[in-house]
GULOFI-705972 format. One record per residue (C-alpha): x, y, z. Coordinates in steps of 0.2 Angstrom, whole numbers, plus 2048, in hexadecimal, padded with zeros to 3 digits. Layout:
XYZ...
end
This chain:
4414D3B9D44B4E1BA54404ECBB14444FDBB24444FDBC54574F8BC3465503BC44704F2BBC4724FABAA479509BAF484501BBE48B4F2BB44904FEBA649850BBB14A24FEBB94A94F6BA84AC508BA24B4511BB24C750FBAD4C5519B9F4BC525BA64C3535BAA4C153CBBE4C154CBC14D3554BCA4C6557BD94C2546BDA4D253EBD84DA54BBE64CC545BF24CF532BEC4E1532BF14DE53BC034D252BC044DE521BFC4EE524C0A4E2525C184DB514C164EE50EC114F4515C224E750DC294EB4FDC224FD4FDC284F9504C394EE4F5C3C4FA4E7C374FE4E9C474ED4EAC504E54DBC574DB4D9C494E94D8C3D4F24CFC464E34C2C464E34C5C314F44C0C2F4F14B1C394E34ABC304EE4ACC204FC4A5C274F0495C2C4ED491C1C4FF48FC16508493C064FE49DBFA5004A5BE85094B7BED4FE4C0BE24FE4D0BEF5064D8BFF4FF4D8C104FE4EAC1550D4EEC215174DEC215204D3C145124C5C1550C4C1C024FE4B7BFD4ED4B4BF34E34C3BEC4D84BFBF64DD4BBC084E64CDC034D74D5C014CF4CEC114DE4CFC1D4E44E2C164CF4E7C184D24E2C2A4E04EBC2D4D84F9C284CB4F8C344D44F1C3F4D1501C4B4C6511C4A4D4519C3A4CA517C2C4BF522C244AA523C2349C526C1A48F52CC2547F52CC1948251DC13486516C2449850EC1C4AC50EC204B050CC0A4C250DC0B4C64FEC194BD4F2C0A4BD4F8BFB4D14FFBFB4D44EFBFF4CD4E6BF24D54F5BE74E64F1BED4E44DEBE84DC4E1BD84EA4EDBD24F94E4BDB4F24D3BD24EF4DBBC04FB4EABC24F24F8BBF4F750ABBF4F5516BCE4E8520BC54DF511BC04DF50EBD34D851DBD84C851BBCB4C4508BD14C5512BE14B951DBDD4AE513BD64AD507BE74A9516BF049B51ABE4493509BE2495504BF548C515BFC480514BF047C504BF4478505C0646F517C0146450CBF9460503C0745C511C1446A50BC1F465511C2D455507C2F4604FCC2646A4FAC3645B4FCC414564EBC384654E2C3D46E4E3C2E4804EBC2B4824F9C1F4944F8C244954E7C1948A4EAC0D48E4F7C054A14F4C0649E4E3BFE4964EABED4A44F6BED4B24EDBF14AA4E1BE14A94F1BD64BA4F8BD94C44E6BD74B84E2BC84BD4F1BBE4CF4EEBC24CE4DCBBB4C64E1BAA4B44DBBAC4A94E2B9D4944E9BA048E4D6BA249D4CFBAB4984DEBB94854D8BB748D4C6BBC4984CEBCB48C4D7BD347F4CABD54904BFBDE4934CFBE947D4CCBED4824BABF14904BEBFC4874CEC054834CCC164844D3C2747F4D5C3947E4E5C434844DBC524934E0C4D4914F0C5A4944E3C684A44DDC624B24E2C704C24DDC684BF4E5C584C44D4C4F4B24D0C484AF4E3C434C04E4C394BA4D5C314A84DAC2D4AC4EDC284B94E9C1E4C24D8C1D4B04CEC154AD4DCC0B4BF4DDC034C14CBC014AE4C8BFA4B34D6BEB4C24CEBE94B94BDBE74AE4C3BDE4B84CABCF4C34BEBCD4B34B1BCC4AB4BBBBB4BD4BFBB64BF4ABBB54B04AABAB4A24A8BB84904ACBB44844AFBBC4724B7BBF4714C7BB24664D6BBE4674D0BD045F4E1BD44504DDBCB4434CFBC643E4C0BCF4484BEBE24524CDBE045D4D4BED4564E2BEF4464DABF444E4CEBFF4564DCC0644E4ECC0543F4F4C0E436501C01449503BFA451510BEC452504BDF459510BD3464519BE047650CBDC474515BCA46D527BCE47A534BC848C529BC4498531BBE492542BC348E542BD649E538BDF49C531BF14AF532BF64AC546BF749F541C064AA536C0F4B153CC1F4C3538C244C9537C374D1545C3F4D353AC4F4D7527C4E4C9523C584B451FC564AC52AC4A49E533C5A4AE536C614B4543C554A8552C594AC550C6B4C054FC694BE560C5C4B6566C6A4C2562C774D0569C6B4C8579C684C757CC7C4DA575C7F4DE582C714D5592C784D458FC8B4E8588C8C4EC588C9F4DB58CCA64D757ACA14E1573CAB4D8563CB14D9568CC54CF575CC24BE56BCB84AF566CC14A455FCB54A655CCA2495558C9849654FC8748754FC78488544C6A47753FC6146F531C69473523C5B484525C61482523C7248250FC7449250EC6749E519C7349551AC854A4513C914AA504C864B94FAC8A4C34FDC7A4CC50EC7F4C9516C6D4B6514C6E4B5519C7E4AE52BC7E4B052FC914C452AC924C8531C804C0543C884C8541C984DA53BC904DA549C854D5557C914E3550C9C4F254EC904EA55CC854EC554C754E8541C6D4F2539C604F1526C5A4FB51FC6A4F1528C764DF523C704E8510C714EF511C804E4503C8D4EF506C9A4E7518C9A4D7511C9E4DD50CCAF4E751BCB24DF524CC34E2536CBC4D8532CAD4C9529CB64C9536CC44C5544CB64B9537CAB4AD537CBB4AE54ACB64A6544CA7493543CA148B53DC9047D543C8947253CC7B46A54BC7245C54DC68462559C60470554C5A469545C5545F550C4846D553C40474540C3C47A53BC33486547C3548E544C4748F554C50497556C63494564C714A1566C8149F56FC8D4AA573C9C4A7579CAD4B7582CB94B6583CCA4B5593CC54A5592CC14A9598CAE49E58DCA04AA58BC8F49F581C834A457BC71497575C6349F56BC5549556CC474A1565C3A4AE55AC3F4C055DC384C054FC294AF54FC234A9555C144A556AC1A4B5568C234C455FC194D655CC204E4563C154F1559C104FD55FC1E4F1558C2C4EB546C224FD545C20500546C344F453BC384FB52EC2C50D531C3150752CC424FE51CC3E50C516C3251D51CC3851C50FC4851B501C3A527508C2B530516C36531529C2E539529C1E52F519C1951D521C1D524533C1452852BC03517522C0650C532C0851753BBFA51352ABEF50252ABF44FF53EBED509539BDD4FD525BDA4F852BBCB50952EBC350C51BBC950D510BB950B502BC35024FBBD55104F0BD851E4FEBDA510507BE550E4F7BF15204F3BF251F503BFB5144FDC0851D4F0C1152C4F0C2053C4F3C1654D4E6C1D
end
């Protein structure tokens, strides 16, 4: 007997019915801003440590069905070492995009598992953007459900969680599964989700682009193709006896994965990076921006005495002097004060973090955990404020950071930042006709003439 605790009738029937559903033009605009940010992401990190790490791990295990295209290079192989090498690219480095309520990066995962899916079945473009969309919806919701910020407290990872059950939704629809088929590819996305917040202590960002978005992507992945190729399984994992959420959950929303589908979408409160750096970051960097843009020369770094730095006090331990120079909040400050602007090499640049200029004005530097601040999470804000020999005070409180939902990036800017991670890889022309292509996906009859689009061209 069904209980009606369970959100699975309405979730397994929106997943077998969500490529014929229409999305509103609002939905799909802010599906393809999503859609190209991750995508540069993706390519970008190819050539991180991370994916260089992926690509290796594929190549280990020798010749392979080319079912789909390694983000980036002109490596082919199974659906689902795609899925788990292209999730690792894309959070390979601090590119991708965020949801902050739900305590997720969606796009690293679930666009992977989306690009498989439709490269392996060649789907249209639009139907890309839908399975998309769906991901987003069932992966936030899932961690919602969970309170994920205890959730984390506990040890778990919201950050492979949810990713997991939407990266299973998005390459399920593509595939074709019907209403029980979804019932059946849920309850393997339950088996396969796991995690562990330790994640936070990884230094080389190898274990993280694996447990944000590699596992995730290539669980989904597995996952479909299993109930696809007529696997069964358990009918309502979410309900009745050892169910997940009891395994899982502390008083949980168990109706939350099903509240509102179709009619509330989590993409429109996912945040996309402004700067290629850790999310706490952000605020601070706006901050730094908006001084650079209204003092000009007066900031010149000779004449600073002391810079203080709130963030909310969660953040503090995630970007408090760490040795990767893109989470590292004190050299990221100091950098951008001294060259008066960041971009993607910049924020990358280790060298930097040795550079006697730069730590001369970092001891300049103090952070603050604020209690205030930290009222307001989950939205990160940031407050600067600088002091001149002078004696003049110029503070800056970012409330919203550019890219989040209060404050989007236009095309012209999400296309600049993805120019600069891609271009490096596939040069200018190649990363233009990519961002035209990616605002056009759902005129694209088929995923395969999109991808072909994604790799080094000879």
């Amino acid at each position: 007997m069904e209980l009606k605790a369970s959100p699975m009738p309405l979730v397994s029937e929106y997943i077998a019915s969500a490529l014929t559903q229409q999305l509103p033009d609002h939905i799909l605009e802010k599906s393809k801003f999503h859609f190209l940010d991750t995508i540069a992401s993706m390519i970008s990190g190819s050539q991180m440590l991370a994916g260089k790490r992926a690509i290796q791990f594929v190549k280990a295990q020798g010749a392979a069905a080319p079912q789909a295209i390694l983000l980036g290079t002109n490596l082919r192989t199974t659906a689902i070492n795609a899925a788990l090498a292209n999730g690792m690219f894309g959070h390979a480095d601090e590119t991708d995009d965020s949801h902050a309520e739900s305590l997720t990066h969606p796009g690293c995962g679930i666009v992977a598992a989306t690009l498989a899916a439709a490269e392996l079945q060649d789907n249209s473009g639009l139907d890309i953007l839908k399975a998309m969309t769906l991901g987003y919806d069932i992966c936030c919701r899932l961690t919602k459900s969970l309170h994920p910020y205890q959730f984390r407290a506990n040890g778990h990872s919201s950050h492979t969680f949810g990713p997991n059950f939407g990266a299973a939704a998005s390459a399920g629809a593509l595939l074709g599964v019907n209403a029980i088929q979804a019932r059946y590819l849920l309850s393997y996305a339950a088996q396969q989700a796991s995690g562990v917040s330790c994640w936070m202590r990884d230094k080389d960002h190898i274990e993280k682009a694996f447990d944000f978005g590699g596992m995730a992507a290539r669980n989904g992945m597995t996952s479909a193709l299993m109930v696809i190729n007529d696997f069964t399984g358990v009918e309502d994992v979410f309900s009745g006896e050892r169910n997940f959420y009891d395994a899982y959950g502390v008083e949980p929303l168990r109706q939350e994965l099903g509240v509102d589908l179709g009619k509330r979408y989590e993409i429109l409160q996912t945040s996309i990076k402004r700067w290629t750096v850790g999310s706490p970051i952000q605020a601070p960097l706006d901050c730094v921006d908006e001084l650079i843009q209204t003092l000009g020369k007066q900031l010149d770094p000779s004449s600073i005495t002391n810079i203080h730095v709130k963030i909310p006090h969660e953040s503090l331990t995630i970007v408090n002097n760490r040795e990767m120079p893109e989470i590292c909040l004190q050299h990221l400050v100091a950098l951008m004060i001294f060259e008066g602007r960041m971009d993607f090499h910049l924020a990358h640049d280790r060298s930097r973090m040795s550079d006697p200029k730069i730590l001369e004005l970092r001891k300049l530097i103090s952070l603050e955990g604020s209690d205030e601040l930290s009222k307001n999470m989950p939205t990160r804000q940031g407050i600067v404020r600088i002091t001149l020999r002078s004696g003049k005070h110029f503070e800056v409180y970012t409330r919203d950071v550019k890219g989040t939902p209060n404050n989007p990036m236009n095309r012209l800017e999400l296309d600049r930042k993805c120019m600069d991670l891609m271009s490096p890889i596939l040069g200018l022309n190649q990363s233009e006709l990519i961002c035209k292509a990616a605002w056009e996906l759902e005129t694209f009859a088929s995923a395969r003439d999109f991808v072909a689009l994604l790799s080094p061209r000879n």
